[in-house]
Every structure is written in C-alpha cells, then in structure tokens.
N, C-alpha and C positions, 0 to 999 in steps of 0.2 A: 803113812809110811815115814820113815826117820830120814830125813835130810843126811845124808856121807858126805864126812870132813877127810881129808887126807891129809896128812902133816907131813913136809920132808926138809926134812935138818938134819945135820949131822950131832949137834948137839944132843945125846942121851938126855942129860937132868932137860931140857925145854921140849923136846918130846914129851916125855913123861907127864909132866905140866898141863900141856895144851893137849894130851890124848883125853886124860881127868877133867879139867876142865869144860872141855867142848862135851864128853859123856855126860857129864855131871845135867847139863844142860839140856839133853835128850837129842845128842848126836849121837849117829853112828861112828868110830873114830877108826881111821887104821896111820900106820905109822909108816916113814919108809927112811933112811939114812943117807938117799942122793935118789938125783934124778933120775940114774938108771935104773934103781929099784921101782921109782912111782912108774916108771914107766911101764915096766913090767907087772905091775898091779894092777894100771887101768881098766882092762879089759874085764876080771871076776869084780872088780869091787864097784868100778863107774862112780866115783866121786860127785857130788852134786857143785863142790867146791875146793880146792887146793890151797895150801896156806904151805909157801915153800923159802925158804932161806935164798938171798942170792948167791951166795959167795960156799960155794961147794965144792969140796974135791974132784974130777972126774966134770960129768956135767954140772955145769952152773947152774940156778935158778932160770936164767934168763932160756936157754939153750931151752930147757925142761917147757918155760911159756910155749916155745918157739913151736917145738914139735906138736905139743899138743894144739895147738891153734890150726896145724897144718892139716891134722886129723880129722877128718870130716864128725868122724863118731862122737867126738868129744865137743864139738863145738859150744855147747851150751855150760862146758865145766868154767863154773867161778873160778880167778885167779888171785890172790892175795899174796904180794912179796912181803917179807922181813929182811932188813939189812941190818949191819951195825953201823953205818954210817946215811948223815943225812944230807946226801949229793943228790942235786937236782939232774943234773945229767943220767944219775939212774932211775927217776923215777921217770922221765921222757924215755927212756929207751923200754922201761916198764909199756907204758902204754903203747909205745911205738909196736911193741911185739904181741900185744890184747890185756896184760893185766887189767885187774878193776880198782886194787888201792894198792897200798905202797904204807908200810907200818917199818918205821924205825927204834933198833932193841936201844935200849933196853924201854920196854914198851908198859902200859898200863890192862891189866889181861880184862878189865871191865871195859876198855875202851876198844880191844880188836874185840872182845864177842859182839860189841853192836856193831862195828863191821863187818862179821859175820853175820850175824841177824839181817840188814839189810840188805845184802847179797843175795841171800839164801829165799828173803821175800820176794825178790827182787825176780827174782826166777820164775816166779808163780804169774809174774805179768809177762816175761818172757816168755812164757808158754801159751799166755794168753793171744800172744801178736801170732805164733807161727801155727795156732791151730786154727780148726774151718771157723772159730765161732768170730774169728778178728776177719772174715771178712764182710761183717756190718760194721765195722770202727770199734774200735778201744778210748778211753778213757779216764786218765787220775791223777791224783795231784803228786807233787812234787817232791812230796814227804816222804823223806827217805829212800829218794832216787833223784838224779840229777837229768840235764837233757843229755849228758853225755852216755850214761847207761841205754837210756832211748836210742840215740843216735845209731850207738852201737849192735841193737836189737835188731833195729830197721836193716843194716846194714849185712850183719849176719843172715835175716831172713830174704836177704833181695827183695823186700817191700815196695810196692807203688804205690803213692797213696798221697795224702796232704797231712802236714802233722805241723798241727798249732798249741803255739802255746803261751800259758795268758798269765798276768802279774799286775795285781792292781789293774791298772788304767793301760797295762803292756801289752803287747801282744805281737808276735812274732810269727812270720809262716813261711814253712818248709815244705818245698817240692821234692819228693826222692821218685826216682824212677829207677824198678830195680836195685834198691839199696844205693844208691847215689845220689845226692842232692843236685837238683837239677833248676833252682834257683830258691832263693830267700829274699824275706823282706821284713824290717823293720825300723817304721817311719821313716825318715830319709835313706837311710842302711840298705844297702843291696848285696845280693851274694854272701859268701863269706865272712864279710863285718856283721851284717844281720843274727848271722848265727853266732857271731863269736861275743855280742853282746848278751845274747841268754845265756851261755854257755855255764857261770857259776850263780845263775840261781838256785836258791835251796827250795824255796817254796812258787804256789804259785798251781799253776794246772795247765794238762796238755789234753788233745785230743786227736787221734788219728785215722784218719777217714781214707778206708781201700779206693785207688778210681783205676779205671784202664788205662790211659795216658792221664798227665801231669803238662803244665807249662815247662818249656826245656828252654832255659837263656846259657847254661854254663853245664860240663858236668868234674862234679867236685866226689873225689871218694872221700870218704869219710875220715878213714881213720887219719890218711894225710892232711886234713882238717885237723883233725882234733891231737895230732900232735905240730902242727903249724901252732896251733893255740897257745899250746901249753908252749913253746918257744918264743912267744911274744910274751904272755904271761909272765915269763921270767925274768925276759927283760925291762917289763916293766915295774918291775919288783926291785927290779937292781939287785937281782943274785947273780 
C-alpha cells in the first residue's frame, strides 16, 4: 500500500512542486492551503505523514501540530514543519507540540525526501512497538532513527518495559513504565543526564524488552525531557 503525504502551505507554485515530487516517488499526495482545510481532510484521506508550513493565515502550522496530536486517531501521523526562517525557539516549540523535523525554505527537495523516507520507515517500527508481536521485545539499529523517535514511540504507546541502547563500548539503560521514564543509567550518569547523553546518537543499536514492573527512582515524562534537551542543547551551542 502507498504511504499518504499531505502537504499544507499556502504557497501554490511549492504545493505543486512537493505534490510531483513526493508522486513521482510512489506517494500518495493530497494538498491543502491551511490548517483548516488539512484538517478537514484528515478523516477520508488519514495521512501517513504531514509536511505543513508554519506561518499560515488563519491556523498556523503549529496550531494544525497541536490539534492533531490531541486526536487520539491520528496519533501515529508523521509531522514535518517548513519555515522561512531558521529560529531555534521554533524548532523547540516544534517538538514541544510532537513534530519529528523542522526543514528551513528555501530547502534542498533531495534533502526533505530523505526525511521523508526516514519518517515514513520509521513508522513501520512504530507499528512494530504497538502491535502483539512487541510483546517479546523489538530490536534495531540506529540508522535512520534516532533515540528520540523511540523515546517518543514508547511514550505514545504507554510502553513498560527496559529499552537499551548500545554504541561502541556504550551503553545506556532506560526504565519506562507506562510511557515514562522511571530511571536511566549511564556509567556514572543517572536519571536524565544518562539519557540526555545518547540523545544525538546517529548510529549504534537499541533493544527493548516488554516487563510488568520496571525499577521506579524518578518519573520523568518524556516529551518534557526531550524538550529540556533541546534547551540545553542550545545553550550549549551558544544560539
């Protein structure tokens, strides 16, 4: 079955662009002109992923994350922003609200297909975690997924379980109970620091193993994690 893109920008000529494109590709494409319209499309079309502008007449991009996040039905729709500016405070309120990237125009169209393509794969292990067959554990490497796509899986699916994950000579271990990290560890690292050190590995492997209870020191939700990250992250960047 063909993976569905939904594209919404008000811009005609990049519509048209990115509908050709992503077809061209062996996507399904539909188009919408703001947030109100994707919104009212969701239901006949069910997008597999969304690639939507922020800055929109009417509803915003961000607004358009918001709702559908909230939607239980859609929960599993990939999220992709395009801006014309490249502000880090948008790309945290991105995540803060569920996006998965954050692509600034004027853009390289070789370079968002492979972050659609990674997305769209990326799904395929996502479905992997929330069906009966993940509860003997899942497992895979890191290539072309991050721990934060995981984090965020486990999280969506209220997962309980132990999920490790390994780099070189690395290795890092995560308690979630119920989609909440309920203690980490690596090497001296406890809590939060433990996870915030794997957090931008690219490569590397994880494994995550269903249990009934977990060890419970702290409970940490996630996505406040992983936007605490990304606001250290920045500062330590000096942006």
């Amino acid at each position: 079955m063909k993976k569905k893109v939904l594209v919404v920008d008000e811009e005609s000529k990049l519509r048209r662009i990115l509908k050709k494109v992503l077809s061209d590709k062996g996507f399904e494409v539909e188009a919408a002109v703001n947030g109100t319209q994707a919104l009212d499309m969701l239901p006949s079309f069910r997008p597999h992923l969304i690639i939507a502008d922020v800055a929109m007449s009417g509803m915003d991009g961000f607004e358009l994350c918001r709702r559908i996040r909230e939607d239980r039905r859609f929960g599993a729709v990939r999220f992709i922003f395009l801006t014309a500016k490249d502000a880090r405070e948008d790309e945290i309120e991105g995540l803060r609200l569920g996006a998965d990237d954050y692509i600034t125009k004027p853009f390289d169209v070789e370079r968002l297909l492979a972050r659609v393509e990674t997305r769209l794969r990326w799904l395929d292990t996502a479905n992997r975690f929330t069906s009966q067959e993940s509860e003997e554990g899942i497992e895979g490497g890191l290539a072309g997924r991050n721990l934060i796509d995981i984090l965020q899986v486990l999280e969506m699916s209220q997962k309980t379980g132990v999920l490790t994950v390994t780099r070189d000579y690395d290795e890092v271990t995560i308690f979630i109970d119920k989609g909440m990290i309920t203690a980490a560890r690596y090497g001296n690292k406890r809590g939060k620091f433990a996870v915030y050190a794997a957090l931008s590995w690219t490569d590397g492997h994880f494994c995550f193993n269903p249990a009934e209870e977990v060890e419970v020191e702290e409970r940490l939700q996630i996505t406040g994690l992983l936007l605490e990250w990304a606001n250290v992250a920045d500062v330590g960047s000096g942006n």
